[in-house]
C-alpha positions in Angstrom: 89.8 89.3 108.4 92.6 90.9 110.3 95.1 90.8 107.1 92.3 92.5 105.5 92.4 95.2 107.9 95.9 95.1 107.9 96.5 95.2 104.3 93.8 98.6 104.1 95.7 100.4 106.8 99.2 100.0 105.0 97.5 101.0 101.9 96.3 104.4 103.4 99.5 104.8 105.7 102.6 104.2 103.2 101.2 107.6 100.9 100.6 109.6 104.4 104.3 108.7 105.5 106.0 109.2 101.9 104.6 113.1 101.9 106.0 113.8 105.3 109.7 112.9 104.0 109.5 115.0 101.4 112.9 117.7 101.6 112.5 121.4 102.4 114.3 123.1 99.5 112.0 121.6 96.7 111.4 124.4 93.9 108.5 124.8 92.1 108.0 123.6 88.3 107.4 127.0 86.3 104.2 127.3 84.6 103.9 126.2 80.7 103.4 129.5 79.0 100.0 129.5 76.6 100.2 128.4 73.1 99.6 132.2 72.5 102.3 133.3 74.5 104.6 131.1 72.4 107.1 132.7 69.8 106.2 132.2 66.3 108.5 129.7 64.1 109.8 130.5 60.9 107.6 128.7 57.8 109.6 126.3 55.8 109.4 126.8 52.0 110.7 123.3 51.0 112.2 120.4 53.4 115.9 121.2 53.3 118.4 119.2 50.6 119.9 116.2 51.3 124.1 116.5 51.4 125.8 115.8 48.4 127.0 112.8 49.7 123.9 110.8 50.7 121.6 111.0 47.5 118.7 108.3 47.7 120.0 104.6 46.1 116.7 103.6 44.4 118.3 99.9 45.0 117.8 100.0 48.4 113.7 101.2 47.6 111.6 98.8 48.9 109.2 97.2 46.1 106.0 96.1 46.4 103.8 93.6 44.1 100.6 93.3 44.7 98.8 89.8 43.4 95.1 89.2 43.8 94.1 85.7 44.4 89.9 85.1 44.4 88.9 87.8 47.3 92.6 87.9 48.5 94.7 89.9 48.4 99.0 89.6 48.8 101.6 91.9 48.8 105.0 91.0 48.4 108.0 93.3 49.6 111.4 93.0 48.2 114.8 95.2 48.7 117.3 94.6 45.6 115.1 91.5 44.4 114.9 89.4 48.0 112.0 88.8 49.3 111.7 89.9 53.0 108.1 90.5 54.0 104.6 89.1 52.6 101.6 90.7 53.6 98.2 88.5 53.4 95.1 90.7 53.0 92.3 88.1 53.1 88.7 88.7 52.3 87.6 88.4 56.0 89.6 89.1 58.7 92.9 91.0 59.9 95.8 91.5 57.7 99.3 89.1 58.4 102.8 89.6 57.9 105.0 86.6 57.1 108.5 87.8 57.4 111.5 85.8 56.4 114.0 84.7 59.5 116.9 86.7 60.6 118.7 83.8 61.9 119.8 82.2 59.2 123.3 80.4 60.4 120.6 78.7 62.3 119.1 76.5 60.2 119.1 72.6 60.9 116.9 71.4 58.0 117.2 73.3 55.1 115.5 71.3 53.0 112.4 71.6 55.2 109.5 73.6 53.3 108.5 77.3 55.5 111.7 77.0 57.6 113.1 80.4 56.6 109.9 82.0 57.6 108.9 82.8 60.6 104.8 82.5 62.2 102.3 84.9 61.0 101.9 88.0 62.8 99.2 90.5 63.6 99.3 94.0 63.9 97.9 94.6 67.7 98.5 98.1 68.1 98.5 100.9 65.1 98.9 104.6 66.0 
């Protein structure tokens, strides 16, 4: 009971004694203007152009085939013809990724069937 007590009284002490310590010459933070008071930015007609020296290499555009198995659905992604990514729609459930493993020097068996690809994963959190 008395580390109860104890516990409580830290917990309404430590905030009390961390806003007495606070320094004299603090500033205020200015106040955000209103979205009316803001200046208006210039339109953009068109996004602008890429330099000349950085055109878009369609080899390096990822490509996606899309195969339909009963109620199932898969989509493979490749970048210049290797397969990196597979993405398993099934009927019911969540969509999984099964992505090929980056460590490949590591590789004890490789023989062994599903060894460059690692477990399937679940999107947890979309924004």
């Amino acid at each position: 009971m008395h580390r109860l007590i104890f516990i409580i009284l830290i917990c309404f002490i430590m905030p009390v004694m961390a806003e007495s310590s606070l320094p004299d010459d603090l500033i205020p933070i200015p106040e955000v203007p209103e979205l009316s008071e803001l200046p208006d930015l210039p339109e953009l007609a068109e996004p602008p152009p890429l330099p000349p020296d950085l055109e878009l290499d369609p080899e390096l555009e990822p490509q996606i085939t899309i195969i339909k198995r009963g109620e199932d659905t898969i989509e493979e992604h490749r970048i210049g013809g290797e397969l990196y990514m597979i993405k398993v729609i099934p009927r019911i459930g969540f969509p999984y990724y099964l992505v090929r493993n980056r460590s490949r020097g590591l590789d004890n068996h490789p023989g062994e069937p599903g060894n460059n690809i690692s477990a399937p994963m679940w999107r947890i959190l979309e924004f």
